[in-house]
N, CA, C and O atoms as CSV, one atom per row, in Angstrom:
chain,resi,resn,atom,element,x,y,z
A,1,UNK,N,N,-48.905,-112.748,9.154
A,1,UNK,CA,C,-48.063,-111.566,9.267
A,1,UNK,C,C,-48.813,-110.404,9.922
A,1,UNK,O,O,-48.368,-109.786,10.889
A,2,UNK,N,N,-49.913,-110.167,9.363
A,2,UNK,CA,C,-50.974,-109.254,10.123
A,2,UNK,C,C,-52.085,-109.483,10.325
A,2,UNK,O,O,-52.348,-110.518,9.712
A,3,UNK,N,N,-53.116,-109.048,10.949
A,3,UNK,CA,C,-54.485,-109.829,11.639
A,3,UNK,C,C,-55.120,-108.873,12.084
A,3,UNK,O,O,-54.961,-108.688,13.291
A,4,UNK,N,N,-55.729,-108.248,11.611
A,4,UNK,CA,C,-56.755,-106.816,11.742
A,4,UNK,C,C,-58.223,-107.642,12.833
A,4,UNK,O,O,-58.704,-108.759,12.646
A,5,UNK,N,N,-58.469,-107.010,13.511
A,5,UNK,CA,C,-59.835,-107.621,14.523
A,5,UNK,C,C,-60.531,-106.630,13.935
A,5,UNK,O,O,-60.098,-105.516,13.642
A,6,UNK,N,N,-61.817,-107.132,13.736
A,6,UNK,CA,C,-62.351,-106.580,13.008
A,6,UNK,C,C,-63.421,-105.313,13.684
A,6,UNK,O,O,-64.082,-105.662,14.662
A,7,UNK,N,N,-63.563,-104.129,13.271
A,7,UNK,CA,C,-64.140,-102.870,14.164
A,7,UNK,C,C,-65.234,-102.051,13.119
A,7,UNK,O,O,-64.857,-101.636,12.023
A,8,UNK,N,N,-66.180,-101.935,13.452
A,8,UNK,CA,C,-67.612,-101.199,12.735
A,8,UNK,C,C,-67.133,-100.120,12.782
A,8,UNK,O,O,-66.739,-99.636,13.842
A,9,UNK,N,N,-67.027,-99.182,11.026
A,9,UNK,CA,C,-66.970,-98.283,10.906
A,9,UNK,C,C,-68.468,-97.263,9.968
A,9,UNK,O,O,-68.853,-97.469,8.817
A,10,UNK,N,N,-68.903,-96.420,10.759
A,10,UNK,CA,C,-70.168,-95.633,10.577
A,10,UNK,C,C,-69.215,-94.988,9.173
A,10,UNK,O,O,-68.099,-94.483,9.296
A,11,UNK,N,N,-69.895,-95.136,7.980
A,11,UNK,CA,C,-70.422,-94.747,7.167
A,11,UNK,C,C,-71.820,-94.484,6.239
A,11,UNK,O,O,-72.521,-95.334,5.688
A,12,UNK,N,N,-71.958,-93.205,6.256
A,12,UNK,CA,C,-73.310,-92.785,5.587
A,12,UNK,C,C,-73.314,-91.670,5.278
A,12,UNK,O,O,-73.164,-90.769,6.105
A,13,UNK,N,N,-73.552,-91.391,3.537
A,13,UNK,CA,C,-73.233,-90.180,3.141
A,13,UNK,C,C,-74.909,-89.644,2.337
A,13,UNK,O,O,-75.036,-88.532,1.825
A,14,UNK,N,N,-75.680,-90.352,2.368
A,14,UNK,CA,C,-77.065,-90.126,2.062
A,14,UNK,C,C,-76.988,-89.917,0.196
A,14,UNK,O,O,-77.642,-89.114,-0.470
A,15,UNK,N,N,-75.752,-91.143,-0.404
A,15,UNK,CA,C,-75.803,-90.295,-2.026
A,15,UNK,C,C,-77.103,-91.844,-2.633
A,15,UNK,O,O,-77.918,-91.670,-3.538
A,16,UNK,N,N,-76.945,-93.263,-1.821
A,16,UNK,CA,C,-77.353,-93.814,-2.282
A,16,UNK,C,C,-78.924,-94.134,-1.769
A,16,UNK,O,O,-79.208,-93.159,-1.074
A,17,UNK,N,N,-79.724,-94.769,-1.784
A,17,UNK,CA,C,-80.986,-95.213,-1.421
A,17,UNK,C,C,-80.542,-96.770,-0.686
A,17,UNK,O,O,-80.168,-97.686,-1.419
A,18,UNK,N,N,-80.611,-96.916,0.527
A,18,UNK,CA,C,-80.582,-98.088,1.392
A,18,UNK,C,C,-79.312,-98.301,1.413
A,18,UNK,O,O,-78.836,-99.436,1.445
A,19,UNK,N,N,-78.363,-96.830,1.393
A,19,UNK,CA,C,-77.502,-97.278,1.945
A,19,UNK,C,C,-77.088,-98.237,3.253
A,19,UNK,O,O,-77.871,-98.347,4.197
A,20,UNK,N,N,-75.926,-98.854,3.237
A,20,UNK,CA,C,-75.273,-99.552,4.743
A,20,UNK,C,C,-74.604,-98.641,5.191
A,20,UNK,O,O,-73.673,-98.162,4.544
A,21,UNK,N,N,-75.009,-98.131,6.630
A,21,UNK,CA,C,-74.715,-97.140,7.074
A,21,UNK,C,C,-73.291,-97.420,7.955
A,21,UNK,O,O,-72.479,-96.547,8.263
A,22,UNK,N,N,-73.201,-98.860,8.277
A,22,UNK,CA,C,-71.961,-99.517,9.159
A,22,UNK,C,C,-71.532,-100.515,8.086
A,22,UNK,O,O,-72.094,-100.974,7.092
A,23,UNK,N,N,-70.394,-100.676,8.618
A,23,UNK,CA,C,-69.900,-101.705,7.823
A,23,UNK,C,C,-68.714,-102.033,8.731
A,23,UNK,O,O,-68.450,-101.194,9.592
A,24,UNK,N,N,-67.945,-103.159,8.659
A,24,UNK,CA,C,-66.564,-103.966,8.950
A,24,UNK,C,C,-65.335,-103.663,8.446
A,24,UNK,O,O,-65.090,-103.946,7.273
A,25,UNK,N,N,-64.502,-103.122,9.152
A,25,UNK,CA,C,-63.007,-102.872,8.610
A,25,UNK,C,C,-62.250,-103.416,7.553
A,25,UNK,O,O,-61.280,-102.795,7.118
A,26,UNK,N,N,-62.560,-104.431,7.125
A,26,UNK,CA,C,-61.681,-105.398,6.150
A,26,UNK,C,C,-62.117,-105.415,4.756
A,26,UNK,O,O,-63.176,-104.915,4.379
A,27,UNK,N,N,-61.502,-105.843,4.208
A,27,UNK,CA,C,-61.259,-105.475,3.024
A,27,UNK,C,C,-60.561,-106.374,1.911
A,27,UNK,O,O,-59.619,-107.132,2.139
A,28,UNK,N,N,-61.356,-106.115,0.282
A,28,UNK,CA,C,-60.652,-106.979,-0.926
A,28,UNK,C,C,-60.700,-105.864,-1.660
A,28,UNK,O,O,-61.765,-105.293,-1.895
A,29,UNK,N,N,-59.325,-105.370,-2.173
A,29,UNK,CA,C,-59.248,-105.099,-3.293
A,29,UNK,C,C,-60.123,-105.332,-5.137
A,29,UNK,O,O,-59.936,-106.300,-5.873
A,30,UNK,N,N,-60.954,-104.224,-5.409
A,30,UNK,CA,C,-61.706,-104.893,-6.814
A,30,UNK,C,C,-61.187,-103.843,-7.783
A,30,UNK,O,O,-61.384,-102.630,-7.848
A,31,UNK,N,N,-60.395,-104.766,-8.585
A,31,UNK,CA,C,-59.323,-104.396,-10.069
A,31,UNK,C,C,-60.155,-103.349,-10.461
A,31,UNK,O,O,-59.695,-102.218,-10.621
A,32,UNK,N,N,-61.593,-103.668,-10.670
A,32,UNK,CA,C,-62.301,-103.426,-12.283
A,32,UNK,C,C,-62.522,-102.213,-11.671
A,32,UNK,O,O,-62.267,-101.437,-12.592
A,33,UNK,N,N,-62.936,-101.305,-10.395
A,33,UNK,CA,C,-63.637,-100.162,-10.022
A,33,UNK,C,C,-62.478,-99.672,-8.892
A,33,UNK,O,O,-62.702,-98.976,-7.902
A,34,UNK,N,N,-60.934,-100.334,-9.393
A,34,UNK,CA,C,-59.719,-99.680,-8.082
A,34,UNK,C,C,-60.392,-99.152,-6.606
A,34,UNK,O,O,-60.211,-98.073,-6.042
A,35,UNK,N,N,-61.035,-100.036,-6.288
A,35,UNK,CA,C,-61.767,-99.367,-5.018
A,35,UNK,C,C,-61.542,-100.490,-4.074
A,35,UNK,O,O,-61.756,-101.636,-4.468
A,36,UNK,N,N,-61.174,-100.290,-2.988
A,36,UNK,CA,C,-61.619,-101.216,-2.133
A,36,UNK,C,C,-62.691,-101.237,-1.297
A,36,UNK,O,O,-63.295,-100.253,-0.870
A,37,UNK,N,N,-63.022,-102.967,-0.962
A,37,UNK,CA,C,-64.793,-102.817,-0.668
A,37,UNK,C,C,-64.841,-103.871,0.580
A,37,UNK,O,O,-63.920,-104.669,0.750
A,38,UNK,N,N,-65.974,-103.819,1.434
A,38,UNK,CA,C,-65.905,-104.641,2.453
A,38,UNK,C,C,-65.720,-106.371,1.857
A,38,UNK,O,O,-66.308,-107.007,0.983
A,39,UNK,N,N,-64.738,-106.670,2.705
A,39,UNK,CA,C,-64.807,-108.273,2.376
A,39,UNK,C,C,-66.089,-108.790,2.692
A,39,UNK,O,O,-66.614,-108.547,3.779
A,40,UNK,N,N,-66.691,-109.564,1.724
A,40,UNK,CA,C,-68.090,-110.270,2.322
A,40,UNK,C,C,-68.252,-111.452,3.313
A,40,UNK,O,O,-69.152,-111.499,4.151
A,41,UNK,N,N,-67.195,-112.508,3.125
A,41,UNK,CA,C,-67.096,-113.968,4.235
A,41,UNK,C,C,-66.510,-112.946,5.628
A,41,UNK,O,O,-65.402,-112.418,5.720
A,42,UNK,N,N,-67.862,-112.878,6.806
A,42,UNK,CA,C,-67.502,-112.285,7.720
A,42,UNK,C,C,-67.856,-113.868,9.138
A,42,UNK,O,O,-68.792,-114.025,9.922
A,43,UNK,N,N,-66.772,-114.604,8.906
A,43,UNK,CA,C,-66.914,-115.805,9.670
A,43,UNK,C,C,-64.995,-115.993,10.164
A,43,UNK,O,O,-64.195,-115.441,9.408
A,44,UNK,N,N,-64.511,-116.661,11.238
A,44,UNK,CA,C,-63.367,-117.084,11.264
A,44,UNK,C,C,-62.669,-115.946,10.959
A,44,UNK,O,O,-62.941,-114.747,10.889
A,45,UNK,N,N,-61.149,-117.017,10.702
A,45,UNK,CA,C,-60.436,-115.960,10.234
A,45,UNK,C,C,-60.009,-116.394,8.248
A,45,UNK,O,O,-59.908,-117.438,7.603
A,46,UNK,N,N,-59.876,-114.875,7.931
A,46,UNK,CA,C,-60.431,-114.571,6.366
A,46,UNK,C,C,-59.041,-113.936,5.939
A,46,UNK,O,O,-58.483,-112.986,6.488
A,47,UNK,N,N,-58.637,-114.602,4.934
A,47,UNK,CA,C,-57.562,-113.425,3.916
A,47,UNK,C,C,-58.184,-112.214,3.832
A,47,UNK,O,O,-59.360,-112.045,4.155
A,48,UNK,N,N,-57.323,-111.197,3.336
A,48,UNK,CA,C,-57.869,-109.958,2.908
A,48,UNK,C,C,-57.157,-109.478,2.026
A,48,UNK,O,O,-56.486,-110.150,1.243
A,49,UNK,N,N,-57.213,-108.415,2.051
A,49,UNK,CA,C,-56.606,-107.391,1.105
A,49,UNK,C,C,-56.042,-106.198,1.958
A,49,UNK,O,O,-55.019,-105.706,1.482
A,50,UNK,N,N,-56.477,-105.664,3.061
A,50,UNK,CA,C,-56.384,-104.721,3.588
A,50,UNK,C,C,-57.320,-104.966,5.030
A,50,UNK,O,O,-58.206,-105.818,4.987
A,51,UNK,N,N,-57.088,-104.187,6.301
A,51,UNK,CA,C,-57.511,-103.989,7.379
A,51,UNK,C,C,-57.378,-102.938,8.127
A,51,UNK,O,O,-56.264,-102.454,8.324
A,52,UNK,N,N,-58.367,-102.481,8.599
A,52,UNK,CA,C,-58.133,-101.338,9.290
A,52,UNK,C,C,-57.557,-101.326,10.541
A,52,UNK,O,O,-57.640,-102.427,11.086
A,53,UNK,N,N,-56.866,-100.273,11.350
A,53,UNK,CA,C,-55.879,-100.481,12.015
A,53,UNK,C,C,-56.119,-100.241,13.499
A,53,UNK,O,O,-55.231,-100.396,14.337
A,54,UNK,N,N,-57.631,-99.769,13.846
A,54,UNK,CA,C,-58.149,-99.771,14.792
A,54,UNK,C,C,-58.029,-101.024,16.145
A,54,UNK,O,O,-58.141,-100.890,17.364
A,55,UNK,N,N,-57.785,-102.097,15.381
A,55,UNK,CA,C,-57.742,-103.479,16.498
A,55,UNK,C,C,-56.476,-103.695,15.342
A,55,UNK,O,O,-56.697,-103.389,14.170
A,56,UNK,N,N,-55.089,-104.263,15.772
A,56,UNK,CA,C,-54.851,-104.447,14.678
A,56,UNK,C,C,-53.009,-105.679,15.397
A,56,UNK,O,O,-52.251,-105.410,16.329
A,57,UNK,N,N,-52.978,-106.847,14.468
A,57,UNK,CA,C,-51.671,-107.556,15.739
A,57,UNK,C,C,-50.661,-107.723,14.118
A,57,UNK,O,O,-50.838,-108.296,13.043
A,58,UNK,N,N,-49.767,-107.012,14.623
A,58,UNK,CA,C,-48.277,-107.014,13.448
A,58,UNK,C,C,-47.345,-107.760,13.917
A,58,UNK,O,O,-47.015,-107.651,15.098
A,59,UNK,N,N,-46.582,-108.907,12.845
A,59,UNK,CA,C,-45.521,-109.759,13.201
A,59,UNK,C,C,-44.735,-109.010,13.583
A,59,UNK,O,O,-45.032,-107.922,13.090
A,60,UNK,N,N,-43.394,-108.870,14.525
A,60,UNK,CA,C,-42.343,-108.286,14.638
A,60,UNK,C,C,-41.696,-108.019,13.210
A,60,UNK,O,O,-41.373,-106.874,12.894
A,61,UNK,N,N,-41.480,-109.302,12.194
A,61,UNK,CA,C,-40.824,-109.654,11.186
A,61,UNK,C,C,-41.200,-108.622,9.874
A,61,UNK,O,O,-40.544,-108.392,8.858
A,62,UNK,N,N,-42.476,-108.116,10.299
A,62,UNK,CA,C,-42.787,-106.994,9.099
A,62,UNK,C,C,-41.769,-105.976,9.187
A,62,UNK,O,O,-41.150,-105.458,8.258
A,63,UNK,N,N,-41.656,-105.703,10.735
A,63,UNK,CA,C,-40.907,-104.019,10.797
A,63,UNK,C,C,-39.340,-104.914,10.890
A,63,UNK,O,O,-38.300,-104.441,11.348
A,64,UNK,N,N,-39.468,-105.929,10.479
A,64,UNK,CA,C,-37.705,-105.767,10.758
A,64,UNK,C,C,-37.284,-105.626,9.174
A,64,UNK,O,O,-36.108,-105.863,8.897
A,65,UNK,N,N,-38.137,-105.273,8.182
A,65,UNK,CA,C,-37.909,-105.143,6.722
A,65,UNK,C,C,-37.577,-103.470,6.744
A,65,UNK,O,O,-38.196,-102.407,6.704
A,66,UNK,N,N,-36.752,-103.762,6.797
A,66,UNK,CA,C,-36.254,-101.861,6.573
A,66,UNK,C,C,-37.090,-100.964,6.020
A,66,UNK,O,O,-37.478,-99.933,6.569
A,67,UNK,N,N,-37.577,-101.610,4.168
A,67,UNK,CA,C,-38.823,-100.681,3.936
A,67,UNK,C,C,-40.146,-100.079,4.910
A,67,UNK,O,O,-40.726,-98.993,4.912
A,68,UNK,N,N,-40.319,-101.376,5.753
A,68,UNK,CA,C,-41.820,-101.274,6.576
A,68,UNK,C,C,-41.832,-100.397,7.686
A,68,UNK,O,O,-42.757,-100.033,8.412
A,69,UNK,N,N,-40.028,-99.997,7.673
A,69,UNK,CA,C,-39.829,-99.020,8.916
A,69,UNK,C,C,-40.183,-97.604,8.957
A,69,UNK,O,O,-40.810,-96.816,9.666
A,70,UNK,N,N,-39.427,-97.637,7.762
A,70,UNK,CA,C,-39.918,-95.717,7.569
A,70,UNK,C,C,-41.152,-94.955,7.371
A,70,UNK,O,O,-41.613,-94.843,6.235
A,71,UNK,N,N,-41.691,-94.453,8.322
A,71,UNK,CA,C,-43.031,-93.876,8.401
A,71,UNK,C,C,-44.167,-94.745,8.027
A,71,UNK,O,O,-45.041,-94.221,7.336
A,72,UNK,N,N,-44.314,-96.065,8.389
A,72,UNK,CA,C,-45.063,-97.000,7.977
A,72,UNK,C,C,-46.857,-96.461,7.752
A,72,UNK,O,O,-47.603,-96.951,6.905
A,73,UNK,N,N,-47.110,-95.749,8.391
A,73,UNK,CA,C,-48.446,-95.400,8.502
A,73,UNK,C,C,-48.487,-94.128,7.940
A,73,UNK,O,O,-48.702,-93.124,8.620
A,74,UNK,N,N,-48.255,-94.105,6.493
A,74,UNK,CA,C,-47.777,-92.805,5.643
A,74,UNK,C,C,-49.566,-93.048,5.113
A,74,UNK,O,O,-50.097,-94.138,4.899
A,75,UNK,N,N,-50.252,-91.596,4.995
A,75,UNK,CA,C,-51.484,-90.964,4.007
A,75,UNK,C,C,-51.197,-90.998,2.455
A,75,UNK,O,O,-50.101,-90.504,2.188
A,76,UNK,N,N,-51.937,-91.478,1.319
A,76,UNK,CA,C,-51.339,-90.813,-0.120
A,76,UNK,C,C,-51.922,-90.057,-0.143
A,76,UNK,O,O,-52.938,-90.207,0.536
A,77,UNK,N,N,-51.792,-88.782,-0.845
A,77,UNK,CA,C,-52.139,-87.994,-1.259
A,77,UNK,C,C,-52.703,-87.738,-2.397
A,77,UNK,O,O,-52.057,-88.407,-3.204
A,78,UNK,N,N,-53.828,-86.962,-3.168
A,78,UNK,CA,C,-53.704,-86.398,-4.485
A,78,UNK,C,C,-52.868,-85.352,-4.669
A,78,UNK,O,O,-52.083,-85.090,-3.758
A,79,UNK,N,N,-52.870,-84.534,-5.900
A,79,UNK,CA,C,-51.768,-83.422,-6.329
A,79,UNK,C,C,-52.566,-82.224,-5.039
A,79,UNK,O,O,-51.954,-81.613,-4.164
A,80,UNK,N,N,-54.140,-82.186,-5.328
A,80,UNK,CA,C,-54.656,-81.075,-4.778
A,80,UNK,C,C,-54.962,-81.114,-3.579
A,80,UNK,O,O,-56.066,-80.682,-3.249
A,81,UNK,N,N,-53.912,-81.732,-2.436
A,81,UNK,CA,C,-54.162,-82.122,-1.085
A,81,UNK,C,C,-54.691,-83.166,-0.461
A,81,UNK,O,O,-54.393,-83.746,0.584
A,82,UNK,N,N,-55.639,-83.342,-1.374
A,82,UNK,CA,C,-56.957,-84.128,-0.890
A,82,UNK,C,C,-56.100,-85.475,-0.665
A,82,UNK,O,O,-54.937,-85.764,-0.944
A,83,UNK,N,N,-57.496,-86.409,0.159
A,83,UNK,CA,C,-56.236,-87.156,0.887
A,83,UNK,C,C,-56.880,-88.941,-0.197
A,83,UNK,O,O,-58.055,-89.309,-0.166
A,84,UNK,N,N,-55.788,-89.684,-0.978
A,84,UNK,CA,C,-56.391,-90.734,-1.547
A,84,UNK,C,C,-56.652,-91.689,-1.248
A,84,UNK,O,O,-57.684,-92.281,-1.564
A,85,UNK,N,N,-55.394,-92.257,-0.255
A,85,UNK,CA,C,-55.881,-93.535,0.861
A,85,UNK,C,C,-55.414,-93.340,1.967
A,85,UNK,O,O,-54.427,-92.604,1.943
A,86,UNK,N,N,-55.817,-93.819,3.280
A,86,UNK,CA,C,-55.848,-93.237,4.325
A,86,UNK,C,C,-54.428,-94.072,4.915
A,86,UNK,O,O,-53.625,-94.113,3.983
A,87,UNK,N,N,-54.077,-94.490,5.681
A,87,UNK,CA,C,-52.944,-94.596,6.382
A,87,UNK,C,C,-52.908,-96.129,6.877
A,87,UNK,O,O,-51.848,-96.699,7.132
A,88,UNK,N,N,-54.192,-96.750,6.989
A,88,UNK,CA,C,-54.008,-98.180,7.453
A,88,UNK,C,C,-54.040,-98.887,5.618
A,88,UNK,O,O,-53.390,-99.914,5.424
A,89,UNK,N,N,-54.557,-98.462,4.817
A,89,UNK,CA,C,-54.835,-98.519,3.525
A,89,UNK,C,C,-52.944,-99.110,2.898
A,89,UNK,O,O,-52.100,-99.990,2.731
A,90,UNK,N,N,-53.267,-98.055,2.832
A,90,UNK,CA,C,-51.113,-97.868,2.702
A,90,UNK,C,C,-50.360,-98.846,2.911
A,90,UNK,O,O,-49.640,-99.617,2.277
A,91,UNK,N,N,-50.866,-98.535,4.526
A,91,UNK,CA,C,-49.968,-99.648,5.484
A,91,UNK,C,C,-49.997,-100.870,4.817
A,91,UNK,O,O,-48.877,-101.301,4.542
A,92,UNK,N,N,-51.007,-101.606,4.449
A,92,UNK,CA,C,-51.796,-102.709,4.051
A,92,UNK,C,C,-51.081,-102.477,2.685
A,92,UNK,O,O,-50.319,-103.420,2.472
A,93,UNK,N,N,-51.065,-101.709,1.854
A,93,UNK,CA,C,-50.348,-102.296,0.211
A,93,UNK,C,C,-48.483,-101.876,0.336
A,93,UNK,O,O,-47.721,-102.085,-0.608
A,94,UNK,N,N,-48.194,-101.496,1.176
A,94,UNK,CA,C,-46.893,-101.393,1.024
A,94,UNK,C,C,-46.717,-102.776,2.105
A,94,UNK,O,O,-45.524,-102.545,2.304
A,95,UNK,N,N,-46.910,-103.708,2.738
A,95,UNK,CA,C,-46.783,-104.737,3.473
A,95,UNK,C,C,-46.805,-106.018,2.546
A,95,UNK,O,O,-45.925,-106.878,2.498
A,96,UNK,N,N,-48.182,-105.975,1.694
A,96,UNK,CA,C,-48.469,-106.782,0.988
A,96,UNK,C,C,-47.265,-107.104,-0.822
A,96,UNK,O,O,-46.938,-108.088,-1.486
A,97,UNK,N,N,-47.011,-105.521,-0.889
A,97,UNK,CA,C,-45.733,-105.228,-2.039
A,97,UNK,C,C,-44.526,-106.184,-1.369
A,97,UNK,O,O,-43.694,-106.745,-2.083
A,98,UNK,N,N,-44.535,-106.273,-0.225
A,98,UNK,CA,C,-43.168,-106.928,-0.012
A,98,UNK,C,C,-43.572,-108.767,0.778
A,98,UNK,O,O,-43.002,-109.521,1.566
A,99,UNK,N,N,-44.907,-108.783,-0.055
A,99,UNK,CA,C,-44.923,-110.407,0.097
A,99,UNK,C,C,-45.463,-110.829,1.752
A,99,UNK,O,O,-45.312,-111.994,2.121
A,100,UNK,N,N,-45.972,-109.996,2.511
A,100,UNK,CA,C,-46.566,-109.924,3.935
A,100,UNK,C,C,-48.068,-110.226,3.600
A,100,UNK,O,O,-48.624,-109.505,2.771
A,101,UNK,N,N,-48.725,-111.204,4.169
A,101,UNK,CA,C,-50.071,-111.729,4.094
A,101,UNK,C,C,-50.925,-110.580,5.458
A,101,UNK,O,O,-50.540,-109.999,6.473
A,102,UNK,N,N,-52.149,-110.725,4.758
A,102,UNK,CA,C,-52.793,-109.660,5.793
A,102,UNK,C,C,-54.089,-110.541,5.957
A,102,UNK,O,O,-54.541,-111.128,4.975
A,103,UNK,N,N,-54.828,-110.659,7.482
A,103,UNK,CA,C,-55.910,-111.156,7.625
A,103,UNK,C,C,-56.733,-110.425,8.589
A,103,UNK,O,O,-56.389,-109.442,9.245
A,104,UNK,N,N,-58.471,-111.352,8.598
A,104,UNK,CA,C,-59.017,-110.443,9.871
A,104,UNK,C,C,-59.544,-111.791,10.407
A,104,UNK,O,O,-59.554,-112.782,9.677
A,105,UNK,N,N,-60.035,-111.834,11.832
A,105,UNK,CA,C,-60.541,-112.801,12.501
A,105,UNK,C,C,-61.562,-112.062,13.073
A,105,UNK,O,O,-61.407,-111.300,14.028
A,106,UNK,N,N,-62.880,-112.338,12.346
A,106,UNK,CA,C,-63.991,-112.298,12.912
A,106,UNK,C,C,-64.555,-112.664,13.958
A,106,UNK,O,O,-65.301,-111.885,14.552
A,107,UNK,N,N,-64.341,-113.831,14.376
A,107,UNK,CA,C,-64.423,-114.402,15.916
A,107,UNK,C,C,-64.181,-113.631,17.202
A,107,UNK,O,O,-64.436,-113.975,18.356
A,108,UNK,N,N,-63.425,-112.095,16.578
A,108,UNK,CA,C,-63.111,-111.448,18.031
A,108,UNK,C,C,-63.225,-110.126,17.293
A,108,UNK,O,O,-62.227,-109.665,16.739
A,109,UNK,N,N,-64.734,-109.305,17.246
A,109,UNK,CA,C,-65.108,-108.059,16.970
A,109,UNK,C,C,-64.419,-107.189,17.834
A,109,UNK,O,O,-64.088,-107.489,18.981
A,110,UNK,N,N,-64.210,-106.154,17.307
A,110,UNK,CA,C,-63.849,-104.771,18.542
A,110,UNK,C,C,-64.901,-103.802,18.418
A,110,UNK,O,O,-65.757,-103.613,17.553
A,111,UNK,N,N,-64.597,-103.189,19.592
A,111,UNK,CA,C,-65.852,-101.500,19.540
A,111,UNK,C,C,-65.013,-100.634,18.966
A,111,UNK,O,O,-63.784,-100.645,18.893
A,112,UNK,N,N,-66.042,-99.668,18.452
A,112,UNK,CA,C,-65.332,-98.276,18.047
A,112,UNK,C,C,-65.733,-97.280,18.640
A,112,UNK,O,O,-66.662,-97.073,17.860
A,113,UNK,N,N,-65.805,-96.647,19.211
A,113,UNK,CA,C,-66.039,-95.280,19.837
A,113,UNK,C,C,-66.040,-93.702,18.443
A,113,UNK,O,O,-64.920,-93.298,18.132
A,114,UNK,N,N,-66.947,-93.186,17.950
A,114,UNK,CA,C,-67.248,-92.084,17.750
A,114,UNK,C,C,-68.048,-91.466,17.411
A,114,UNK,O,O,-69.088,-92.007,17.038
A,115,UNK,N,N,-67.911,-90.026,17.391
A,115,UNK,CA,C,-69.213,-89.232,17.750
A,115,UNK,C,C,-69.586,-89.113,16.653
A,115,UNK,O,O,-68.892,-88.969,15.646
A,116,UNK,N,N,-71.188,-89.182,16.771
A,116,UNK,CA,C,-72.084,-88.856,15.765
A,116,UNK,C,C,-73.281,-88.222,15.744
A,116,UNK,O,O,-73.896,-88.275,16.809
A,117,UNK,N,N,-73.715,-87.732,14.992
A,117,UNK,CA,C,-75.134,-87.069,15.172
A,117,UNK,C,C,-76.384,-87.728,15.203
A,117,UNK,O,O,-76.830,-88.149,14.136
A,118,UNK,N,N,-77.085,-87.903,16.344
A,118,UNK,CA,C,-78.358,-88.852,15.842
A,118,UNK,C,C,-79.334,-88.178,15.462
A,118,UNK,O,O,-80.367,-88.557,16.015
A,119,UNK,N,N,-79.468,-87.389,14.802
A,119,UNK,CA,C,-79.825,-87.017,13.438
A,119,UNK,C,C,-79.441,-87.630,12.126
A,119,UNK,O,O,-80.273,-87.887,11.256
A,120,UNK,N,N,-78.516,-87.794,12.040
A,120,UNK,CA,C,-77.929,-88.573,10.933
A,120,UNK,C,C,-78.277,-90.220,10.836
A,120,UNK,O,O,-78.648,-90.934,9.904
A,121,UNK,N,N,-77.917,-90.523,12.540
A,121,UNK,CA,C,-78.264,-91.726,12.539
A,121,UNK,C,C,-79.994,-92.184,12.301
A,121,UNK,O,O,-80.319,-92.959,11.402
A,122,UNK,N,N,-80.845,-91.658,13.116
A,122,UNK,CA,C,-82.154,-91.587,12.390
A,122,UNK,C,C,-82.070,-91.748,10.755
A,122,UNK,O,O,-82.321,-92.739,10.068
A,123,UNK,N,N,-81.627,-90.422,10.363
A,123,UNK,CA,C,-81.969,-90.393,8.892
A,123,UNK,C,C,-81.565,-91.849,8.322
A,123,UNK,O,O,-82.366,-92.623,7.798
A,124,UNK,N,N,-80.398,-92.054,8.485
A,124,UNK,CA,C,-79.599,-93.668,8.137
A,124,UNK,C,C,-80.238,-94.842,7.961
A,124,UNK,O,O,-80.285,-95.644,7.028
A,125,UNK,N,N,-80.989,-94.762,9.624
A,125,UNK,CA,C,-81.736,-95.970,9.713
A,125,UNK,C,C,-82.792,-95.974,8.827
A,125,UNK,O,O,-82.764,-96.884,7.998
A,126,UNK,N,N,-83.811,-95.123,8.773
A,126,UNK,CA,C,-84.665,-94.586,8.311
A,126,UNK,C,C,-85.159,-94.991,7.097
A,126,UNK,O,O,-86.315,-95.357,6.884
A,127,UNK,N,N,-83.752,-94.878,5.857
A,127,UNK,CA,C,-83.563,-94.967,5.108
A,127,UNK,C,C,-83.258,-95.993,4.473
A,127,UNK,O,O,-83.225,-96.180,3.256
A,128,UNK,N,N,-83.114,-96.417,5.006
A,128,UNK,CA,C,-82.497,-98.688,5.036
A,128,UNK,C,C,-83.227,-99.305,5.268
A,128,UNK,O,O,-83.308,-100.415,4.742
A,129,UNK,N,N,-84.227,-98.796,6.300
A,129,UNK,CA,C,-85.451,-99.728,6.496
A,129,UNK,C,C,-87.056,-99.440,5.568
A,129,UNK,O,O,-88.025,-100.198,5.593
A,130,UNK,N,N,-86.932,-98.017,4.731
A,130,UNK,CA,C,-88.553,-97.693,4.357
A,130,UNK,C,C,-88.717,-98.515,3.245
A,130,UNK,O,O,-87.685,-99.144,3.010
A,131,UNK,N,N,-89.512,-98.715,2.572
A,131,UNK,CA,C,-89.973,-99.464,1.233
A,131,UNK,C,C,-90.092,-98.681,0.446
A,131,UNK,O,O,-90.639,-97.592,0.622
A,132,UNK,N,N,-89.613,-99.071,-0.555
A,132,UNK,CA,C,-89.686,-98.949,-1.872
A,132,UNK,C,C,-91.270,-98.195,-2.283
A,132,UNK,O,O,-92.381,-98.655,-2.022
A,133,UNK,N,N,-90.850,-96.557,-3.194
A,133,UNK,CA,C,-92.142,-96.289,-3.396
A,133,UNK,C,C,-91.791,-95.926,-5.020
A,133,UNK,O,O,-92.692,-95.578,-5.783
């Protein structure tokens, strides 16, 4: 039904020690910590839970579900603005609510294009690679 290609997204917020500063669009849902987390089998093509929407191939048959029509790529929100899941997130559990399978195929990576500070990126690397003191 859907098939996310899979695209490196730069994350690094400097809270952990060796953090992964990149990671892969896709995604499993984990009950115990409501978070979603990178899928780990990054081979073929993989069930998921969710995909990001950057590379991304939709059956016709999703949008012909009336629900999947209306503003499909809707943000949730918290009460205080702030934003709770982002829009391919969404996309991905209101698809899956109506019984739509979601996958990624590793076999065909995409680029991502954006700007960053290499400052940050230094620090990143930096930080992933020093030893343990």
């Amino acid at each position: 039904d859907i098939i996310g290609l899979p695209t490196p997204i730069w994350h690094f917020t400097g809270e952990k020690k060796r953090e992964r500063p990149v990671y892969w669009n896709a995604y499993d849902y984990d009950k115990e910590s409501e978070m979603y987390k990178e899928h780990q089998v990054r081979e073929g093509l993989q069930k998921v839970d969710a995909v990001g929407t950057g590379c991304i191939l939709i059956s016709r048959r999703v949008f012909e579900l009336p629900e999947m029509r209306k503003a499909p790529f809707m943000r949730k929100w918290n009460e205080d603005g702030t934003m709770e899941k982002g829009n391919d997130i969404m996309f991905c559990e209101r698809a899956r609510s109506h019984g739509f399978e979601i996958y990624c195929h590793y076999d065909y990576p995409c680029d991502h294009f954006s700007e960053l500070s290499l400052s940050e990126t230094t620090r990143a690397f930096r930080e992933l690679y020093e030893e343990e003191t």
